[in-house]
N, C-alpha and C positions, 0 to 999 in steps of 0.2 A: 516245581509245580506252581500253577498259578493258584491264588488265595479266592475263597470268592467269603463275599457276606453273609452270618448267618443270620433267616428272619427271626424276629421276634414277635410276639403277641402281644404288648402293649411297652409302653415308654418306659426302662427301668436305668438303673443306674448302674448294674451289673454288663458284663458285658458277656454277649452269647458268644460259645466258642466257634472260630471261622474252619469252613472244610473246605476241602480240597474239590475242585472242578473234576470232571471224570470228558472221557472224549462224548462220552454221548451227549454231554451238559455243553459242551463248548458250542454246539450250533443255535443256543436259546440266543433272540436277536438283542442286540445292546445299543444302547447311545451312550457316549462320551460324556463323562463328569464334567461339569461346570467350570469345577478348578484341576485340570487337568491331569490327575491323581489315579486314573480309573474308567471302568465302562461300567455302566449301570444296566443290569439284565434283564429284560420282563419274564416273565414266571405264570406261569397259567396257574389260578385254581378253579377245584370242580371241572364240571363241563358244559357250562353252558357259554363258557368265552367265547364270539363268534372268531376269534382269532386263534382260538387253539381247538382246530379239529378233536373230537372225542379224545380230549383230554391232554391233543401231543402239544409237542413245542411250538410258539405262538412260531408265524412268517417272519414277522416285522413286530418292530417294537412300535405302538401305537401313540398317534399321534394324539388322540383325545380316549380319555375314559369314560363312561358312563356314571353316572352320579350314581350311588349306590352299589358301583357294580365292584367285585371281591378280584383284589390280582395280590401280587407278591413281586418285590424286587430281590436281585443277590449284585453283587458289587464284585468286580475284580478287579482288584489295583494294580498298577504298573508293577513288574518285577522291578525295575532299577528302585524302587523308592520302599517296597516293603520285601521283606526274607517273610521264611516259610516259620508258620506257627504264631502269626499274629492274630492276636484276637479282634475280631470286626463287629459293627451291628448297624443295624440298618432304624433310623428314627425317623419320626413327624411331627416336628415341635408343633403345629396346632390341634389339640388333643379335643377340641372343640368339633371343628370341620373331616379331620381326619380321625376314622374307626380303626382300631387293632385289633386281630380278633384271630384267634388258633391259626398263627401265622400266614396271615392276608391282613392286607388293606382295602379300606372302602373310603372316596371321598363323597360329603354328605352333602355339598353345595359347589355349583358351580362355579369354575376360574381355576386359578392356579397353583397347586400347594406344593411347599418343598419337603424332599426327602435328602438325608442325611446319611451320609459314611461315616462313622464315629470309631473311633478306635476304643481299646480298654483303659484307657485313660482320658477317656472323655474330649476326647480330640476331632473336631472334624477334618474328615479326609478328602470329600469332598460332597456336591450336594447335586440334587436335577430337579427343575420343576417340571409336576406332572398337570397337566389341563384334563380338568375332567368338566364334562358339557352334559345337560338337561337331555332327557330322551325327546324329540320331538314328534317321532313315528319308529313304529315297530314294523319292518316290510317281513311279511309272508311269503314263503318262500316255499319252490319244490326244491325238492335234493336234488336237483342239477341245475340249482340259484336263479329259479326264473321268477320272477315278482309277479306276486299276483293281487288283481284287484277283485277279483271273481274267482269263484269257484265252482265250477260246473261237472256235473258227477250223475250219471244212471245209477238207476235203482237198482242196489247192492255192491256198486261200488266204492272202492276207500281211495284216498289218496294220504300221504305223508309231507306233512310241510313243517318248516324251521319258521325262527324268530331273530332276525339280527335288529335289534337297536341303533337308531340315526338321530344326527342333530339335524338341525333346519335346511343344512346343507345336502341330508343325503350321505351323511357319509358315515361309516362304520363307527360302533362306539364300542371299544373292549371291556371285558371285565364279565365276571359269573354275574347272572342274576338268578334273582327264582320267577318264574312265568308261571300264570295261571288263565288258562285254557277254559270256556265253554261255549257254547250253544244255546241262542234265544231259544228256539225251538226242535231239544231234541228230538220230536215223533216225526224230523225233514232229513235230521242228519245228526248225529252223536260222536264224541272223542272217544273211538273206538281203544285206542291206548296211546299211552304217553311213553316215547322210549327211553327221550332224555328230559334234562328241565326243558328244553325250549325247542324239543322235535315231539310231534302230535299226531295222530293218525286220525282222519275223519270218514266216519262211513254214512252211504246215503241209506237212508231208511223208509221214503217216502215222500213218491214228488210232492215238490212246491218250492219254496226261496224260504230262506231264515239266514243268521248272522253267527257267525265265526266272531269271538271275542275272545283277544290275549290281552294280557295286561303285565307290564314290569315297569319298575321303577316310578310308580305313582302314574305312567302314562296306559290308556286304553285304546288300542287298534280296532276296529272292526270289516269284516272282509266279506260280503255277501256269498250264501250257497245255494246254489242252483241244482234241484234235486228232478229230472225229468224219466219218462220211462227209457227214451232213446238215449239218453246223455247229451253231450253239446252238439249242435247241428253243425254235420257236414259241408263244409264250403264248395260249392259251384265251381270247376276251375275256369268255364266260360259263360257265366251265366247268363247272358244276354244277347246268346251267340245261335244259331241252329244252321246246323250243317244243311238243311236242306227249306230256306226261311220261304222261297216262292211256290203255293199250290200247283205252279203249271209243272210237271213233272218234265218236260223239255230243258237240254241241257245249257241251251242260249233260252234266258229267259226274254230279250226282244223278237227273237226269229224261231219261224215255224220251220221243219224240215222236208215237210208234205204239206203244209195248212193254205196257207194265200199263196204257193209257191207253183208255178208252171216247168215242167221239167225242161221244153225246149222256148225259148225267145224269153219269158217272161219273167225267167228265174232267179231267184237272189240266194245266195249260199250264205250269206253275210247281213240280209233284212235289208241293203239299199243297194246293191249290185249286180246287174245281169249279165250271168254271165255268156248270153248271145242276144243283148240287149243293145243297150248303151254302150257297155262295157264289151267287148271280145276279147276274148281267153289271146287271139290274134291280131291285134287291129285295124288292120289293112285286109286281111283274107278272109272274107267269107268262102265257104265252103257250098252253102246253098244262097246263090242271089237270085234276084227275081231276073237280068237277062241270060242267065244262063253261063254269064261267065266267072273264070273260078282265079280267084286269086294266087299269085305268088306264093 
């Protein structure tokens, strides 16, 4: 069986005893130790990790963390290099920048800090730096991850929206945090209920606009609510189009079909061509000439 690391809750000098991986444990995602001894596991806590759906196993092991935000590592070392019943623990030499705390980690400043495989004899086994980055935006979300910069809702309607954490790039930042949810003006729209840290239910209560405000990790999002009697207005699929744009109710809007139109010599079925005019349906045969004679 493969060993993995037990967490610990803060820096001691004891070593925690290491357990055994189970199959359902072996899909948590890992990156490769540093010095090449092992894989370093991420570990979701809580539930507000945007990377460990309601609580399960992160996808991917992340590339940046959130400042402030609570995760947990476990370690599995190479079998060729450690046998079974070795005692492991998992450290953070800067007890400054780095929290330990009922088995999670939180880092408190941005950049890079290192994490430690240490053996029960104080040995390191090997190490990872993790990058943890400033929140720089909180995007709003509905539950089938559509970003929202508005929020537009009829009277007595709710809708349900998430909280994932981004750097400047936009891009996901891991780790639990605690989110706090409210409404400039609840008498437009109120946090009907909270179901998790960082999913919210908003109801409209009465038209007008007011502001959706989340807050994590020292950062504040604001998301406008648009509270109307109809809800959001329907889109035109041709708005500038009308099937029938000309008053003359004629189907050629140039030519008449009886109006300026002479049934025999004078007539145009087309508004510039007669058809026993200029033009003959024949053009060599008249039928009726003026000497009497009739054409081929």
């Amino acid at each position: 069986m493969r060993l993995t690391l037990a967490l610990i809750t803060a820096l001691t000098a004891l070593a925690a005893p290491g357990c055994v991986i189970d199959e359902d444990a072996d899909d948590r995602p890992s990156r490769p130790g540093e010095l090449g001894a092992g894989d370093f596991l991420y570990v979701c806590v809580g539930d507000s990790d945007p990377l460990c759906a309601q609580g399960s196993v992160a996808e991917t092991f992340p590339e940046r963390i959130a400042v402030g935000g609570r995760f947990a590592l476990d370690f599995n070392p190479n079998d060729t290099i450690f046998s079974d019943g070795v005692a492991l623990r998992i450290e953070a030499p800067n007890e400054t920048l780095v929290k330990a705390e009922l088995g999670s980690f939180s880092i408190e400043e941005a950049g890079y800090q290192v994490f430690l495989a240490v053996s029960s004899e104080s040995e390191v086994v090997d190490l990872q730096h993790i990058l943890a980055a400033n929140i720089e935006r909180i995007s709003v979300r509905t539950m089938d991850s559509q970003d929202l910069d508005t929020i537009e809702l009829a009277l007595g309607e709710s809708i349900t929206v998430s909280a994932v954490p981004q750097d400047r790039l936009r891009s996901t930042l891991a780790g639990s945090l605690d989110y706090a949810w409210s409404i400039t003006d609840p008498e437009i729209a109120d946090v009907a209920t909270v179901d998790e840290d960082f999913d919210v239910t908003i109801e409209a209560v009465s038209e007008g606009v007011t502001t959706l405000i989340v807050e994590a990790g020292g950062f504040a999002q604001e998301v406008t609510v648009e509270v109307s009697v109809d809800g959001p207005a329907t889109t035109d699929t041709d708005p500038g189009t009308d099937t029938d744009p000309d008053p003359d109710p004629d189907t050629d809007s140039g030519s008449d079909t009886d109006g300026n139109t002479d049934t025999d010599g004078n007539t145009d079925t087309d508004g510039g061509t007669d058809t026993d005019g200029e033009t003959d349906t024949d053009a060599a045969t008249d039928t009726d000439t003026d000497d009497g004679s009739t054409g081929a």
